[in-house]
VOLOPA-212072 format. One record per residue (C-alpha): y, x negated, z; residue in three letters; residue number from 1. Coordinates in Angstrom, 1 decimal. Example, Ala and Ser with C-alpha at 12.3 -4.5 7.8 and 13.67 -1.06 7.14 Angstrom:
2
+--------+--------+--------+------+------+
:  north :   east :     up : resn : resi :
+--------+--------+--------+------+------+
:   -4.5 :  -12.3 :    7.8 :  ala :    1 :
:   -1.1 :  -13.7 :    7.1 :  ser :    2 :
+--------+--------+--------+------+------+
***
This chain:
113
+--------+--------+--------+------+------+
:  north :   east :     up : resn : resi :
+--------+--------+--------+------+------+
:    4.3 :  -45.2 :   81.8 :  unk :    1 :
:    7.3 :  -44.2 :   79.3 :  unk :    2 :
:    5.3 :  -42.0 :   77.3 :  unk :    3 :
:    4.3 :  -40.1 :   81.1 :  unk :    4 :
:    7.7 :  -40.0 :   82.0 :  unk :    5 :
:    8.7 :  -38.7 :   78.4 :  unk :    6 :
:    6.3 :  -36.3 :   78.8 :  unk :    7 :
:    7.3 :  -35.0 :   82.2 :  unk :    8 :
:   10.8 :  -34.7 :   81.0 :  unk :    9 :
:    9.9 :  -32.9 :   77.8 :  unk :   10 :
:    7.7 :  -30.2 :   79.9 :  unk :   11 :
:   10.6 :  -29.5 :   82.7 :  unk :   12 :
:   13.2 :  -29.1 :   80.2 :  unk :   13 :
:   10.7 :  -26.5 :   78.6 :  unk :   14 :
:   10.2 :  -25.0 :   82.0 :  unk :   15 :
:   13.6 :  -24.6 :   82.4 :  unk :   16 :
:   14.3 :  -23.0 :   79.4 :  unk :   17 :
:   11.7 :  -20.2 :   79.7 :  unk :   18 :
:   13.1 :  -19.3 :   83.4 :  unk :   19 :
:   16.2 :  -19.2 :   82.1 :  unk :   20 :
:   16.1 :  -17.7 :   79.6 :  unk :   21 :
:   13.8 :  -14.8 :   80.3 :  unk :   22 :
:   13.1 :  -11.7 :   77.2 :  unk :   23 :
:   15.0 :  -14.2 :   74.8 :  unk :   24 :
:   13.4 :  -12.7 :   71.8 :  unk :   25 :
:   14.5 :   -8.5 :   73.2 :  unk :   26 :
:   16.4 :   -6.7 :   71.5 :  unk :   27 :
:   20.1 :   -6.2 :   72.8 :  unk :   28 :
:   22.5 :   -3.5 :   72.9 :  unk :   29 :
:   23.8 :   -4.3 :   69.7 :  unk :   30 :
:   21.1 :   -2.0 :   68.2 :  unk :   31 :
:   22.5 :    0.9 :   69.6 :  unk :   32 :
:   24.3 :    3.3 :   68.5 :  unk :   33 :
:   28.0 :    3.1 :   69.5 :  unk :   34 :
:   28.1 :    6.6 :   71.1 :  unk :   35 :
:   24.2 :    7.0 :   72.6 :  unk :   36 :
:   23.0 :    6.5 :   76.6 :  unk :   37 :
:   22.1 :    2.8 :   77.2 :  unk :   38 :
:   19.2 :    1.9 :   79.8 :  unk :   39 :
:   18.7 :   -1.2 :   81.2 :  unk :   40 :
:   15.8 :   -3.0 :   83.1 :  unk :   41 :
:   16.4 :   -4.2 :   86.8 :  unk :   42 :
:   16.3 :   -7.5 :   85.1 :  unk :   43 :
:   19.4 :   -6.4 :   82.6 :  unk :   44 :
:   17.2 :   -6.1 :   79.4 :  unk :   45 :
:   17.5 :   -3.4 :   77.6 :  unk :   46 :
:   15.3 :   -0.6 :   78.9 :  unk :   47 :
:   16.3 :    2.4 :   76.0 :  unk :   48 :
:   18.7 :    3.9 :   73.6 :  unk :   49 :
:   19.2 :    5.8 :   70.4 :  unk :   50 :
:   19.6 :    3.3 :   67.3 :  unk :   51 :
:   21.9 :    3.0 :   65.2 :  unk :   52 :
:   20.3 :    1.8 :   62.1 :  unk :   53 :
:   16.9 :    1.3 :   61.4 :  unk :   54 :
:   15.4 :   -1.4 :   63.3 :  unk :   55 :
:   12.4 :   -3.5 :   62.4 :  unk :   56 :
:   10.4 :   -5.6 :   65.3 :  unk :   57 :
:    6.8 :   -6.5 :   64.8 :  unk :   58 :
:    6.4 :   -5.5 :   61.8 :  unk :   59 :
:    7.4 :   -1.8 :   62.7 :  unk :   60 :
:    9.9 :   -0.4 :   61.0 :  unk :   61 :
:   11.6 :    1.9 :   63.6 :  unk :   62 :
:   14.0 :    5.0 :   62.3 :  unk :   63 :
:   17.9 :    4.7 :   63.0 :  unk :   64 :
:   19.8 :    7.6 :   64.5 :  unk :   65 :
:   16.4 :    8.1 :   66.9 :  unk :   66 :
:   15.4 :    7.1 :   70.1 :  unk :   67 :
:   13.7 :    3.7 :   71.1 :  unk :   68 :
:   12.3 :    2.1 :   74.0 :  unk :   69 :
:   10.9 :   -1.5 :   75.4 :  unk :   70 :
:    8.8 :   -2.4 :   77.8 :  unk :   71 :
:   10.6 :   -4.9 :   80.8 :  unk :   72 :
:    8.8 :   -7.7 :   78.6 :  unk :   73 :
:   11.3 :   -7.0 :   75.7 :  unk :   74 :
:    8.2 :   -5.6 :   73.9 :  unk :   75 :
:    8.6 :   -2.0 :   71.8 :  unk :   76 :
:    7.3 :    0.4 :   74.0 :  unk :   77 :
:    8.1 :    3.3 :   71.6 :  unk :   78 :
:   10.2 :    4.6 :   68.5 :  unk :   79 :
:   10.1 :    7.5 :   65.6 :  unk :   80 :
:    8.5 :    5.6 :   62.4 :  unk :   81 :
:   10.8 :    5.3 :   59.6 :  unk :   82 :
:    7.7 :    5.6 :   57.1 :  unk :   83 :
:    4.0 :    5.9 :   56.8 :  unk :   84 :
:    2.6 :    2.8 :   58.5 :  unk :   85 :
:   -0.5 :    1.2 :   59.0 :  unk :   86 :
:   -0.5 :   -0.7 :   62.9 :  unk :   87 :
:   -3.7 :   -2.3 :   63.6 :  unk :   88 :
:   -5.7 :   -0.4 :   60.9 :  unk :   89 :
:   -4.7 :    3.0 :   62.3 :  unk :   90 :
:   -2.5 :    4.8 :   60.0 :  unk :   91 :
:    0.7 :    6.1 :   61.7 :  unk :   92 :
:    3.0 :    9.0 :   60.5 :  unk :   93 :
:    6.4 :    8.5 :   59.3 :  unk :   94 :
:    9.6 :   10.6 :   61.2 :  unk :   95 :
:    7.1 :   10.6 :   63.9 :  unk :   96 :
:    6.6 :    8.8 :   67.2 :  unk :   97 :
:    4.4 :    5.6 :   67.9 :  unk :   98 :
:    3.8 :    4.3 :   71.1 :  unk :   99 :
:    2.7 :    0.7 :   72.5 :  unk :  100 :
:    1.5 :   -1.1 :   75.7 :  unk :  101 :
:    3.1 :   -3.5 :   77.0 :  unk :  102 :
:    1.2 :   -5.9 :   75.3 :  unk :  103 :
:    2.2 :   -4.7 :   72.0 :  unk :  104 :
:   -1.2 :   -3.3 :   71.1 :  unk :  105 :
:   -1.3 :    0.2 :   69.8 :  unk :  106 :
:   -1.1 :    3.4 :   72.2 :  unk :  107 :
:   -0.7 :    6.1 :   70.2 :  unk :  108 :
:    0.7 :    7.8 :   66.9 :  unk :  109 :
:    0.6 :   11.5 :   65.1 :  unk :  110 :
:   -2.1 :   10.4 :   62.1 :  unk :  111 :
:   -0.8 :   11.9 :   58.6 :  unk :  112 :
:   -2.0 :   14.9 :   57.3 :  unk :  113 :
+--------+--------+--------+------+------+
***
């Protein structure tokens, strides 16, 4: 009986963390540059902006000084890529724009020449 009630316990506190705490792992305004237009999902999470740095998030490398979006999820829904990059086995241009679904898979990017 104390190991079901442990258990119970254990999983509500990790309920109420993930309610609580919803797009924990988003980016947040911090990213942006000082000067640029800040959107915002209904939910407050940060919707678009123009970086100011380069930003890296799932193993894109996303170029600072352009614009970036997320998906309501916190997931990247689109940036210029600072370099060449490979995403999925598709190779991606550099200084170019990439695009995701909300699931983070691959939408679209210029191929290099």
């Amino acid at each position: 009986m104390k190991t079901v009630n442990s258990l119970f316990w254990f999983f509500s506190l990790a309920a109420i963390l993930f309610l609580a705490v919803p797009n924990a792992g988003a980016a947040d305004r911090s990213i942006c540059s000082p000067d640029s237009t800040i959107s915002l999902h209904p939910g407050g999470a940060l919707q678009s902006c123009r970086l100011s740095d380069e930003y890296r998030i799932s193993n894109v490398t996303c170029k600072g000084d352009a614009p970036i979006s997320f998906h309501e999820n916190g997931n990247l829904e689109s940036c210029v890529l600072s370099d060449d990059t490979t995403i999925s086995g598709e190779k991606c241009k550099g200084d170019a724009p990439v695009y995701f679904y909300s699931d983070g898979k691959l939408r679209s990017c210029l191929y290099p020449e």
